[in-house]
Backbone bond lengths (Angstrom), bond angles and torsions (degrees), N, CA, C in turn:
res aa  C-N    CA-C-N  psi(-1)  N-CA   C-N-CA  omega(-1)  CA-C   N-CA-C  phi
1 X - - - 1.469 - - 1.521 109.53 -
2 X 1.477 111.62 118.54 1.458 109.85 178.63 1.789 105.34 -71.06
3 X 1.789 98.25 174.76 1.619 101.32 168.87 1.834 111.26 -78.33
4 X 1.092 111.42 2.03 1.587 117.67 176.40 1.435 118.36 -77.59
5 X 1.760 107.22 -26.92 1.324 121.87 159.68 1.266 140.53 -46.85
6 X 1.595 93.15 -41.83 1.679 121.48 161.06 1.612 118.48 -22.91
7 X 1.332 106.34 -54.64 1.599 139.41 -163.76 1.689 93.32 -41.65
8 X 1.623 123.55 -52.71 1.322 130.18 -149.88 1.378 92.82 -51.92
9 X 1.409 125.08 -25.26 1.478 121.62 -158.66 1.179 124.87 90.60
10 X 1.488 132.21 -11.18 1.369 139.09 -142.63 2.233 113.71 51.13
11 X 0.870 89.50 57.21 1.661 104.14 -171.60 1.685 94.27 -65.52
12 X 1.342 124.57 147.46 1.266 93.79 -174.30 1.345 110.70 -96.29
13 X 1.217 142.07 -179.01 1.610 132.73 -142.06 1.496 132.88 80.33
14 X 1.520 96.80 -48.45 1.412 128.04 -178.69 1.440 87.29 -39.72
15 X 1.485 109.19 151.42 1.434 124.40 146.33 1.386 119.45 -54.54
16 X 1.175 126.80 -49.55 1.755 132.44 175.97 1.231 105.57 -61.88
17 X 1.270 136.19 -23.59 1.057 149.12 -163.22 1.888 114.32 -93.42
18 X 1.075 91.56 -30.93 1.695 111.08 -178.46 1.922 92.14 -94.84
19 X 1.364 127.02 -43.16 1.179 97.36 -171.98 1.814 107.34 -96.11
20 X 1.242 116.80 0.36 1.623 106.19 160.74 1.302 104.29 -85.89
21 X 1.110 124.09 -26.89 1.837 109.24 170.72 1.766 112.76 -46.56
22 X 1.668 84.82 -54.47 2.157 92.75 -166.87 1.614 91.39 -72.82
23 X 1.381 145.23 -33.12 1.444 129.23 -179.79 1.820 99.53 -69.43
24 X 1.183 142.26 -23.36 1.310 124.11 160.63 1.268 126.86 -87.55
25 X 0.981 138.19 -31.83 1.209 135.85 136.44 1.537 120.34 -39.53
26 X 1.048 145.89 -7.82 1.281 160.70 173.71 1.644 89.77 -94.14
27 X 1.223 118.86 -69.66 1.427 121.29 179.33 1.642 100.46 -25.75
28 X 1.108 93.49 -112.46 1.787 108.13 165.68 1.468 120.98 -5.49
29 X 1.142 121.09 -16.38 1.743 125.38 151.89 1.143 117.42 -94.54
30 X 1.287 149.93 -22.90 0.733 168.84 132.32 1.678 116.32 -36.32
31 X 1.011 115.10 -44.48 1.525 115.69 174.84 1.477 98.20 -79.04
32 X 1.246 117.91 -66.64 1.687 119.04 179.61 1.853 117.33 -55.37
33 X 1.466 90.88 -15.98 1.928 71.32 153.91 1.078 125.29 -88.25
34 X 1.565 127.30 -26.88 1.882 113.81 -165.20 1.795 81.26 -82.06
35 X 1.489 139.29 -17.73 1.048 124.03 -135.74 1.970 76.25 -87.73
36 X 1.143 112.47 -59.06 1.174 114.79 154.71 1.599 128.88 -0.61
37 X 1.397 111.50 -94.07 1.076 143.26 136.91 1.573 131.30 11.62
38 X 1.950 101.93 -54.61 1.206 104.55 -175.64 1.375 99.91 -130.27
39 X 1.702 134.53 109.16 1.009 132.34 -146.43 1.738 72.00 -75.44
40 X 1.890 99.96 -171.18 1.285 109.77 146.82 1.296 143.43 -115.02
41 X 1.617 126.46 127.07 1.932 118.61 -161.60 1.686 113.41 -71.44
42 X 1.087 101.35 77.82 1.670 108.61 179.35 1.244 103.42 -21.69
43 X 1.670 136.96 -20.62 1.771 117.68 -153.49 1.752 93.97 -97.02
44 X 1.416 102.55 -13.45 1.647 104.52 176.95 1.719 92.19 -139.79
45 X 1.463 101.50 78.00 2.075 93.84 -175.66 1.493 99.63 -78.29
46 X 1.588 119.34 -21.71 1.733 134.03 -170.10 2.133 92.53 -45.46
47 X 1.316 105.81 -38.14 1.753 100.79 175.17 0.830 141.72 -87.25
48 X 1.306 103.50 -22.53 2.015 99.95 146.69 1.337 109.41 -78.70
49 X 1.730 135.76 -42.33 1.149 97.26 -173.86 1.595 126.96 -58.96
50 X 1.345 126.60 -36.01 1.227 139.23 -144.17 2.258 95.09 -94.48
51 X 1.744 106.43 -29.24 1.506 98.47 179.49 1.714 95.43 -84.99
52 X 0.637 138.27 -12.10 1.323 155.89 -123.68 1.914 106.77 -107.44
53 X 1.969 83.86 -80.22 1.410 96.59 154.48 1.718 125.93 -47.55
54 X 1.500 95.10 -49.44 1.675 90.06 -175.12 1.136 126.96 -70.18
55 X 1.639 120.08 -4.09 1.618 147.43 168.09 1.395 101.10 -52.91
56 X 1.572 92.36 -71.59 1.594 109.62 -176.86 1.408 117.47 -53.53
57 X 1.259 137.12 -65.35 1.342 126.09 -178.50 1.090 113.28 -51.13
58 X 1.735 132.18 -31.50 1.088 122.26 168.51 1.495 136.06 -48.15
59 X 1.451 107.26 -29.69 1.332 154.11 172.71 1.478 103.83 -42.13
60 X 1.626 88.10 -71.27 1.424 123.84 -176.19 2.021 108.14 -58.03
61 X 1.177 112.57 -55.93 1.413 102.44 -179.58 1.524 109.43 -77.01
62 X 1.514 136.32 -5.78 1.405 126.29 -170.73 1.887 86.77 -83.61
63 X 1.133 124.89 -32.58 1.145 127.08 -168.80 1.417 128.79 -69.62
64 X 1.578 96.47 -43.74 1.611 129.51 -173.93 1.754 76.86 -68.84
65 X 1.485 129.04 -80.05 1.418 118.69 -151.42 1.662 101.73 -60.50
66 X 1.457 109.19 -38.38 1.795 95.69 -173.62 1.926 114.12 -39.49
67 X 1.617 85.19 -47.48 2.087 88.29 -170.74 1.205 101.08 -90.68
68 X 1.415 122.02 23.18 2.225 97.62 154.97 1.506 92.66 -134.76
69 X 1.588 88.71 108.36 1.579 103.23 -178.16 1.527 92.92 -75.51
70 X 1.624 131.68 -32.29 1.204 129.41 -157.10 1.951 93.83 -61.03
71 X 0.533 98.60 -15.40 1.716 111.08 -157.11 1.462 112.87 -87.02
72 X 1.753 99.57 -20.73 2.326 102.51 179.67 1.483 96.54 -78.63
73 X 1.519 112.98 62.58 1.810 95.62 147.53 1.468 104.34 -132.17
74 X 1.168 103.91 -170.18 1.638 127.65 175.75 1.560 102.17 -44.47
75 X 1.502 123.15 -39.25 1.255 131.37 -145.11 1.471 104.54 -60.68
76 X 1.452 99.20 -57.80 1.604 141.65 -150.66 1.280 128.89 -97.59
77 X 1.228 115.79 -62.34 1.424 144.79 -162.27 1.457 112.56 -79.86
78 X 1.557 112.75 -20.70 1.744 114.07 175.32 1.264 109.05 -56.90
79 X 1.938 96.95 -53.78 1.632 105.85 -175.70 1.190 122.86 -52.94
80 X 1.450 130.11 -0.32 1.592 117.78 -144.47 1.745 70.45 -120.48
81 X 1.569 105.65 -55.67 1.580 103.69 -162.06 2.085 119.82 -68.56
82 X 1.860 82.92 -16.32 1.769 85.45 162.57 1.389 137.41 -76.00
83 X 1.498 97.12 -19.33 1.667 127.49 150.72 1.271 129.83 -31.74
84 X 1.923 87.30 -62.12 1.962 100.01 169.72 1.147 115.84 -83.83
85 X 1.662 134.25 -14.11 0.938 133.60 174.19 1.704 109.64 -63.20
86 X 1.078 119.63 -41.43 1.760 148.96 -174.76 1.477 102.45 -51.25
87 X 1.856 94.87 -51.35 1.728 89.35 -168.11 1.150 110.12 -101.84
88 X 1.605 111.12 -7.87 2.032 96.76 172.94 1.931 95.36 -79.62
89 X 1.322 128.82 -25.92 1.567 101.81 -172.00 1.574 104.80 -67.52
90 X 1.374 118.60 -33.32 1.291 134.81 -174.02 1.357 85.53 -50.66
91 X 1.659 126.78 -88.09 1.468 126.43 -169.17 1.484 118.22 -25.00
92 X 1.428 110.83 -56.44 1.280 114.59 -151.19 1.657 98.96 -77.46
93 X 1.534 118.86 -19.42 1.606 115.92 -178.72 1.495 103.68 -68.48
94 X 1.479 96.34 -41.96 1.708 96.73 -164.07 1.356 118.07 -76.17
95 X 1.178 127.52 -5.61 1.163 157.20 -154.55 1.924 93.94 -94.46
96 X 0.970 108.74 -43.70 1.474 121.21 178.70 1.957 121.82 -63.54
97 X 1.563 91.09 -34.48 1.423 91.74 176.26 1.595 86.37 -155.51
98 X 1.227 127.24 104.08 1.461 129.69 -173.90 1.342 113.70 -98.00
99 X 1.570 123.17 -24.71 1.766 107.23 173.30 1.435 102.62 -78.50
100 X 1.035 147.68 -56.54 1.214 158.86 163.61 1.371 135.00 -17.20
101 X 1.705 104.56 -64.15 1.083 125.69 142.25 1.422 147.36 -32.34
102 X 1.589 106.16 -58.89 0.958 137.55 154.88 1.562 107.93 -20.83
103 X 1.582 91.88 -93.86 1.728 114.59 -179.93 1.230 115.83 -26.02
104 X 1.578 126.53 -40.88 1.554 129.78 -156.03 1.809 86.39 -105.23
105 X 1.275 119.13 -0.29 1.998 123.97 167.87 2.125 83.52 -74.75
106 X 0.996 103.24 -82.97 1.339 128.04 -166.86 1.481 114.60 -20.32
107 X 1.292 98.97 -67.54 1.717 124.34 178.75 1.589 101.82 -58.30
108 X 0.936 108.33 -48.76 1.845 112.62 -161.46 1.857 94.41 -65.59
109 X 1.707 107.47 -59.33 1.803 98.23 173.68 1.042 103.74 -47.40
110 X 1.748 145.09 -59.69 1.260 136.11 -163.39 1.253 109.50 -39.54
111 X 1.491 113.24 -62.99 1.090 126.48 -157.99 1.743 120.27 -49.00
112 X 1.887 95.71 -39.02 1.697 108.73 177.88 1.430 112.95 -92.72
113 X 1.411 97.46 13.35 2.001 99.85 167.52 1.257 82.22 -104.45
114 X 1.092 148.78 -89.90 1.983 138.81 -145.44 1.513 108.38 -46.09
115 X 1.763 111.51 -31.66 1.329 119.56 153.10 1.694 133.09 -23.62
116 X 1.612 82.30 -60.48 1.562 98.90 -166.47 1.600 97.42 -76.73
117 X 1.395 101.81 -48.77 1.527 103.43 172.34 1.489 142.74 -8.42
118 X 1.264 80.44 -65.32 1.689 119.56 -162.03 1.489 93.51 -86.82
119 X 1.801 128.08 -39.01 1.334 113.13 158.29 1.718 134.71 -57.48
120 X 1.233 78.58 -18.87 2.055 75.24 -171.59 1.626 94.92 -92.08
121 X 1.478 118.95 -28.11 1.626 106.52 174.34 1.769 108.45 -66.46
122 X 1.488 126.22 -24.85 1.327 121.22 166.93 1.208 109.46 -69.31
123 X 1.587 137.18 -41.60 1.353 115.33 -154.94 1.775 94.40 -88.18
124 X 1.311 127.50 -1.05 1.685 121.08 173.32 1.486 97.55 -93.43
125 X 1.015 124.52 -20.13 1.598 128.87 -176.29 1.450 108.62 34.15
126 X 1.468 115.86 -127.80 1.420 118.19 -165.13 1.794 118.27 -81.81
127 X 1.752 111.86 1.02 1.164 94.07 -173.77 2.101 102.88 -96.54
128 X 1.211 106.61 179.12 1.171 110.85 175.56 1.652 123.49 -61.14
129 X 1.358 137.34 114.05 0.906 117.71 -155.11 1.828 118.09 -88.92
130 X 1.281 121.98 161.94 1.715 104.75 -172.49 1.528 116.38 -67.71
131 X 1.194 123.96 -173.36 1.281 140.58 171.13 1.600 93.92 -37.95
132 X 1.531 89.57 -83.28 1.432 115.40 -166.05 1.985 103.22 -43.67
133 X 1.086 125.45 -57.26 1.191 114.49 -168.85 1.675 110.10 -62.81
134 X 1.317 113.62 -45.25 1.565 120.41 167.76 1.286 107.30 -35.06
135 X 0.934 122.48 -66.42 1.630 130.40 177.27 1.150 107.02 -38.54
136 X 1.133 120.83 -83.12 1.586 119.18 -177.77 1.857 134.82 -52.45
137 X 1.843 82.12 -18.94 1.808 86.20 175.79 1.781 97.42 -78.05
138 X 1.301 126.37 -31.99 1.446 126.17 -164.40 1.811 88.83 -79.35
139 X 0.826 133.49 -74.38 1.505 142.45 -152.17 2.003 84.35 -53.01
140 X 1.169 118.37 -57.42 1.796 100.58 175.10 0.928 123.35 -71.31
141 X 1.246 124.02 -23.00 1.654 116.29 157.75 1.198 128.66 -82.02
142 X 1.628 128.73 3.87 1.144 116.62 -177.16 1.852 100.76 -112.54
143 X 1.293 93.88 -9.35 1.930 112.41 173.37 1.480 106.03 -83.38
144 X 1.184 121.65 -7.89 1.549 119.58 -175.24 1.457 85.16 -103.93
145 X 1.403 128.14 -66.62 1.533 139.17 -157.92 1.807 109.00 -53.17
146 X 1.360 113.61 -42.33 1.386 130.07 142.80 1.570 124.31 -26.92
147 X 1.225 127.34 -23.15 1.456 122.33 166.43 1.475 110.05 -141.15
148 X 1.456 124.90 -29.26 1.144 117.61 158.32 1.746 118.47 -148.50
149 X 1.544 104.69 134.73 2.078 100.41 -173.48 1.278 96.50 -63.14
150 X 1.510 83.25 127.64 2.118 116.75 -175.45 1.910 92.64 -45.07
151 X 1.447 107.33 -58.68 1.622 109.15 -167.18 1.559 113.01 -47.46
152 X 1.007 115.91 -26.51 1.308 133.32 179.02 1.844 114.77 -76.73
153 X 1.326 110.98 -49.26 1.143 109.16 -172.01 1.528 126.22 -77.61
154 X 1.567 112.29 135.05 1.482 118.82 -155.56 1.569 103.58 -75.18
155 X 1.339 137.37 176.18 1.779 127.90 -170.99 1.633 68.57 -138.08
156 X 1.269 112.30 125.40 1.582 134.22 168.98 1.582 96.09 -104.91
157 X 1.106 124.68 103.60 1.869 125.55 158.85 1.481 115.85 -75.09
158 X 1.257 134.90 0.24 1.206 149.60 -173.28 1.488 109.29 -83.06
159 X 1.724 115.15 -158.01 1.530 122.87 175.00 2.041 99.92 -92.59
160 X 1.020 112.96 158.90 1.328 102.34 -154.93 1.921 95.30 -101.66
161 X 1.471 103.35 7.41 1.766 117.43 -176.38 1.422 88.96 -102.25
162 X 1.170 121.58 -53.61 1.667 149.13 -172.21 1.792 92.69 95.67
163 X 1.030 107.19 22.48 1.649 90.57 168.38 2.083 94.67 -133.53
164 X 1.894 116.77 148.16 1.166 111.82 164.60 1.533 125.91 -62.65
165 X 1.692 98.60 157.84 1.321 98.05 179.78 1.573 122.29 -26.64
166 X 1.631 94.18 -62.57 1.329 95.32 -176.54 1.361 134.31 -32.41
167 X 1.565 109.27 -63.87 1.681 130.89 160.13 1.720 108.26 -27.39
168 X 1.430 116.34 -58.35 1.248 111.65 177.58 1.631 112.95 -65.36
169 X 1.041 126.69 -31.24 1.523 124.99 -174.08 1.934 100.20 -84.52
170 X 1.618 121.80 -4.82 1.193 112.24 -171.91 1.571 84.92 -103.92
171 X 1.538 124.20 -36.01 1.469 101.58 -171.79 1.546 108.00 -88.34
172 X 1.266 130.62 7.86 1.247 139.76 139.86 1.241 150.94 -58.92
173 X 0.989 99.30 9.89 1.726 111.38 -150.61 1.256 148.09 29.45
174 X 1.438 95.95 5.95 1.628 128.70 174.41 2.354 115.58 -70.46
175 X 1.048 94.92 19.88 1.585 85.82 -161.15 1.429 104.58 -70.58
176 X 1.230 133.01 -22.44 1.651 141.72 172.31 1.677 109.94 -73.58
177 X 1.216 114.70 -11.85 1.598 129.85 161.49 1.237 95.47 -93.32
178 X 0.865 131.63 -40.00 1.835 112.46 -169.65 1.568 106.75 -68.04
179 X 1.607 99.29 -47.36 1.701 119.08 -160.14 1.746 97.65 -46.72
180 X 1.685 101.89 -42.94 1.767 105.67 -126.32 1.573 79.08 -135.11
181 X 1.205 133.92 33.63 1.394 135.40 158.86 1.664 122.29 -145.09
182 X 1.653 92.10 -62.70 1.839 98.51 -170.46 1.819 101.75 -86.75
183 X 1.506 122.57 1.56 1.602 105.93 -170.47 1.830 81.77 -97.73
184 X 1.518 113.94 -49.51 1.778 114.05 -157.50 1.185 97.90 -52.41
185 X 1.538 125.79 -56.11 1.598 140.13 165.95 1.322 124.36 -8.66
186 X 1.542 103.03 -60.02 1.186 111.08 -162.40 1.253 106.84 -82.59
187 X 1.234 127.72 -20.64 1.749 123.37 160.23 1.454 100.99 -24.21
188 X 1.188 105.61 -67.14 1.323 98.08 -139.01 1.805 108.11 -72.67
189 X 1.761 108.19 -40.48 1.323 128.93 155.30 1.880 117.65 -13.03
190 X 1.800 89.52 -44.86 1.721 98.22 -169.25 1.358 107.00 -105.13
191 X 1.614 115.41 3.57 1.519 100.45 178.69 1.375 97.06 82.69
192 X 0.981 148.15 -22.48 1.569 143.48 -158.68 1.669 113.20 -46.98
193 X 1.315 126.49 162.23 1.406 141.23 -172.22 1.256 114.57 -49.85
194 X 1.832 109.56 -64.13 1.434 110.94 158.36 1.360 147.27 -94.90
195 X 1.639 98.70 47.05 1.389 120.68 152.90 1.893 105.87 -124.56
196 X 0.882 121.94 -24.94 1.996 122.03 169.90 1.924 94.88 -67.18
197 X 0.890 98.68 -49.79 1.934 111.03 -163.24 1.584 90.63 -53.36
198 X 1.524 120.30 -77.18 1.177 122.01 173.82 1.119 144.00 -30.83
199 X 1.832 119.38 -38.01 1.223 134.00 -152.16 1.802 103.41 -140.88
200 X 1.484 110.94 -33.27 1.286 104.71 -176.41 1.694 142.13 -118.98
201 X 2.008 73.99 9.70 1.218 80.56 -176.58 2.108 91.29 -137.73
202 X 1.947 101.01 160.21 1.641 82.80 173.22 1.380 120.89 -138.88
203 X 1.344 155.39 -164.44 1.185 115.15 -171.22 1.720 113.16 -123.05
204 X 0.906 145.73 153.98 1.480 150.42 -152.33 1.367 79.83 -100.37
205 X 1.645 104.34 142.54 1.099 113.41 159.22 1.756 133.82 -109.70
206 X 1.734 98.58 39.57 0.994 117.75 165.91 1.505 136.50 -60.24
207 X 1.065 149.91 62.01 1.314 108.37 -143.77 1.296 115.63 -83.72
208 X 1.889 124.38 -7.25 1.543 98.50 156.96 1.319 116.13 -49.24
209 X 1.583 120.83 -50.85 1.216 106.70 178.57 2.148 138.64 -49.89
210 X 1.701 93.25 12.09 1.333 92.96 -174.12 1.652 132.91 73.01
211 X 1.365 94.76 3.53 1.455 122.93 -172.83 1.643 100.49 42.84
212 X 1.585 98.90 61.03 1.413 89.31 179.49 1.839 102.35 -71.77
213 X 1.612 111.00 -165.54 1.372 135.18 -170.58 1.339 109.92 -106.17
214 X 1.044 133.90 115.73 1.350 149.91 159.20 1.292 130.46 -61.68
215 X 1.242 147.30 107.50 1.637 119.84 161.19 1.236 106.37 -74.92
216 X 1.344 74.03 157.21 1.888 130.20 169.18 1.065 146.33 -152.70
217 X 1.108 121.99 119.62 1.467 120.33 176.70 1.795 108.36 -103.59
218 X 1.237 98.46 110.96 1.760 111.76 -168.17 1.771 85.00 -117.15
219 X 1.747 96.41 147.99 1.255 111.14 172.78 1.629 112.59 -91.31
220 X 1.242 121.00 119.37 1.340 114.96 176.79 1.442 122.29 -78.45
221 X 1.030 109.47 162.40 1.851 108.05 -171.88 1.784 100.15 -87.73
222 X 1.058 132.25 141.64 1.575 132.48 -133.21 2.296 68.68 -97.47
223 X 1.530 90.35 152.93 1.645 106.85 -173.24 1.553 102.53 -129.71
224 X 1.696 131.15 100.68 1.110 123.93 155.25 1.801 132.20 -13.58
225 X 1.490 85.14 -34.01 1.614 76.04 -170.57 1.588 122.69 -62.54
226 X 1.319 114.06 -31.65 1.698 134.53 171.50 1.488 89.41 -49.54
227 X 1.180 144.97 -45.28 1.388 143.75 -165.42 1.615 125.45 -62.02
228 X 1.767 84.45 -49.11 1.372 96.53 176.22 1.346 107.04 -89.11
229 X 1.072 131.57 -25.99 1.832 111.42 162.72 1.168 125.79 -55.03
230 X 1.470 109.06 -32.18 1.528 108.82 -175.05 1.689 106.62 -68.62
231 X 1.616 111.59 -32.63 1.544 104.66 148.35 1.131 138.57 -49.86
232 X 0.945 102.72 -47.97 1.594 105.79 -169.41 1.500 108.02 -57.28
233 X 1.662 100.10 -67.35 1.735 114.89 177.26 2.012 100.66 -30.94
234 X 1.287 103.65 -49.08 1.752 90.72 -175.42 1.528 109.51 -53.71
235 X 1.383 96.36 -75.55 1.608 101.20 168.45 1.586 119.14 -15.41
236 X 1.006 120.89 -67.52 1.379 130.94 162.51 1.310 128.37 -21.14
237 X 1.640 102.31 -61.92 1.271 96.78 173.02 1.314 112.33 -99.33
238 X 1.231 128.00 28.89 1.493 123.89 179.15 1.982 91.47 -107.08
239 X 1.064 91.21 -36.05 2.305 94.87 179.34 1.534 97.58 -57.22
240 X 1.555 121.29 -35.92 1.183 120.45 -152.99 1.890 119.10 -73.28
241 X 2.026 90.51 -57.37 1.221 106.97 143.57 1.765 135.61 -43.41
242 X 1.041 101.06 -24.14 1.420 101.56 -168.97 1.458 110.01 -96.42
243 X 1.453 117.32 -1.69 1.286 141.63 -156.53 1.828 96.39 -105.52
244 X 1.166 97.02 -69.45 1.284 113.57 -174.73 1.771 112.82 -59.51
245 X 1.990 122.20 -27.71 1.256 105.90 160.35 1.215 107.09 -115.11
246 X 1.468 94.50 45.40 2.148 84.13 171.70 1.459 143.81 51.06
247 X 1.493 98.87 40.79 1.688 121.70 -158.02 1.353 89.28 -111.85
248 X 1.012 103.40 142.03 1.830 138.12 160.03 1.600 130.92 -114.49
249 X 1.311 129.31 30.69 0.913 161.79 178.74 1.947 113.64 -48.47
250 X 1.314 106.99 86.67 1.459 111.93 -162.50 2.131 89.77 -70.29
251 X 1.825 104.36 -166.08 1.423 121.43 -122.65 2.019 78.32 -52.29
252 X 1.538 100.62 -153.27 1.668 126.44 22.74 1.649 97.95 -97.82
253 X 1.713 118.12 26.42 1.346 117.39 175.06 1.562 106.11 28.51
254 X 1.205 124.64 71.83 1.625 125.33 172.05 1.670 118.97 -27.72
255 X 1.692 96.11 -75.34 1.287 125.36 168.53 1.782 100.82 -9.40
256 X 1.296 89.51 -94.74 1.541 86.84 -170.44 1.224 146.53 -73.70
257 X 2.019 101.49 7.35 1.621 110.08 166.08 1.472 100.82 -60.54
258 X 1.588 100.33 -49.68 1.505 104.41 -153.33 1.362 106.67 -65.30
259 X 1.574 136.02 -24.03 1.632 136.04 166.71 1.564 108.55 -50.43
260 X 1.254 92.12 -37.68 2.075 103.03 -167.41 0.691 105.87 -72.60
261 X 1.526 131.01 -31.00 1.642 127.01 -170.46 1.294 102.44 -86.48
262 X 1.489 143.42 -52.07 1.232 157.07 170.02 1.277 105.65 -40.71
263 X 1.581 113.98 -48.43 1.862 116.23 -168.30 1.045 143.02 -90.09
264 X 1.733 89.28 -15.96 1.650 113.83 -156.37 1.262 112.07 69.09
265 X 1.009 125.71 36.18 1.310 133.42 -165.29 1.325 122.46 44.19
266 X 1.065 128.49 55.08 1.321 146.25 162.60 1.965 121.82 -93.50
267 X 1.178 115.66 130.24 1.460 108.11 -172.33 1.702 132.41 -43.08
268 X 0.837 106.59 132.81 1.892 89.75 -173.28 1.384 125.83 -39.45
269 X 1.085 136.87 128.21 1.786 99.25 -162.07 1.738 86.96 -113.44
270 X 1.834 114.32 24.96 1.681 97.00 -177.84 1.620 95.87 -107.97
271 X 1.694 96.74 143.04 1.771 113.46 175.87 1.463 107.43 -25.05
272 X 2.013 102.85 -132.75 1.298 119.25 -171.81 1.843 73.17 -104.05
C-alpha cells in the first residue's frame, strides 16, 4: 500500500479502512492480555491503577492516530506521537520502582486537580456561583476527596518525578527515545521555530524581497509512516512492560501484522 492510499481517508469499506479496524482490534487484545496477565495487588492497587491506566491510554492514542488518516502529516501526528513518547518514558521510569513511584504519579495529579480547583473558585470569586459551575466545583472536589482529603493534599508546582524528562529517560534506559522521538516531537508540540520554519511558513522567491518567509498553511497528503510509529511506540511499550513482569504473551503481535500488510511482509525499513 502506497502513502497515496492514505488519501481514501480511512472511508469505511475502504481496504485501509478494514485493516486499521483489525490493527485496533488487535490493539484491544493485546491490552486485555497483560491486563489479564497481571492480576492486581490490592495492598498497593495505586500500581495497577496508575501502570495500568498508562497502558490503556497508550492503547487509546495508537488507536485515536490509526483512524485519522487526515492527521499522518507533519502538521498533526508529532503531537499525538509526542504523547506516546511522554507515556512510554513515564512507563518505563515507573516501572523501575512502581509502589513508590506510583504514589508520587498519584499525589502530583491530585495535587494539579485541587490546583485547578481552587482556580475556578478564584475566577467566580465573591459572586454566587451558577448551577452549572456549582456542579462542577462539587463533582472535583468530591473526586479529589475520594482518594485523598483536599485539606490535606500538598500542591507540588514542580516535575511530579522531581527529576526532567530527560533524567527519567537516562535512568530508564530509554535516552535514544528521548533523543530521536520526545525532543524532535516536541517541536512541533511547542509551536517552536524549527517546526513553523519547516511546515508553516515558505520562502518567496524574490530576491529583492530577501527571499523572505511566507505563511502557510498547506494541506499535506496524509503519510503512512505516522501510522506505523504510532505502532511501533505501542509495541514498545508493551515489550517493555512485558519485560519488567516477565510475560511471554504470544500474537496477535499488532506491530507486525500491520508492517505485513503494508509490506508484503517485508521488514519495516522506518527508524525509531
Amino acid at each position: 500500500m502506497t502513502h497515496q492510499d492514505a488519501d481514501d481517508d480511512g472511508h469505511e469499506g475502504s481496504e485501509l479502512w478494514l485493516l486499521i479496524e483489525n490493527y485496533c482490534t488487535d490493539v484491544d487484545q493485546e491490552l486485555t492480555a497483560r491486563l489479564e496477565a497481571w492480576p492486581p495487588d490490592f495492598a498497593e492497587i495505586h500500581v495497577h491503577e496508575v501502570i495500568g491506566g498508562l497502558l490503556a491510554r497508550q492503547a487509546t492514542l495508537a488507536k485515536d492516530i490509526s483512524r485519522a488518516p487526515s492527521l499522518w502529516t507533519g502538521h498533526s501526528a508529532p503531537i499525538l506521537l509526542r504523547a506516546m513518547a511522554d507515556a512510554y518514558i513515564n512507563i518505563a521510569w515507573l516501572l523501575l520502582d512502581p509502589v513508590e513511584r506510583c504514589r508520587k504519579f498519584v499525589l502530583f495529579g491530585l495535587g494539579q486537580a485541587k490546583l485547578e480547583l481552587e482556580h475556578r473558585r478564584a475566577q467566580i470569586g465573591a459572586r454566587e456561583p451558577t448551577p452549572q459551575e456549582a456542579a462542577i466545583l462539587e463533582a472535583s472536589e468530591r473526586w479529589i476527596d475520594n482518594q485523598r482529603i483536599g485539606w490535606l493534599l500538598d500542591v507540588d508546582l514542580g516535575k511530579w518525578s522531581s527529576l526532567s524528562v530527560r533524567q527519567m529517560a537516562e535512568e530508564a534506559n530509554c535516552i535514544d527515545f528521548y533523543n530521536y522521538v520526545y525532543t524532535p516531537f516536541s517541536a512541533c508540540v511547542h509551536s517552536m521555530w524549527h517546526h513553523i520554519a519547516g511546515y508553516n511558513l515558505t520562502e518567496c522567491s524574490n530576491p529583492l524581497h530577501r527571499y523572505h518567509r511566507r505563511p502557510t498553511s498547506e494541506q499535506f497528503t496524509p503519510d503512512i509512516h505516522y501510522l506505523t510509529l504510532a505502532a511501533k511506540y505501542w509495541s514498545k511499550t508493551l515489550g517493555t512492560f512485558d519485560r519488567a513482569h516477565a510475560l511471554a504473551i504470544p500474537s496477535p503481535a499488532s506491530y507486525e501484522k500491520l508492517i505485513s500488510a503494508f509490506t508484503d511482509g517485508k521488514a519495516d525499513p522506518q527508524t525509531e
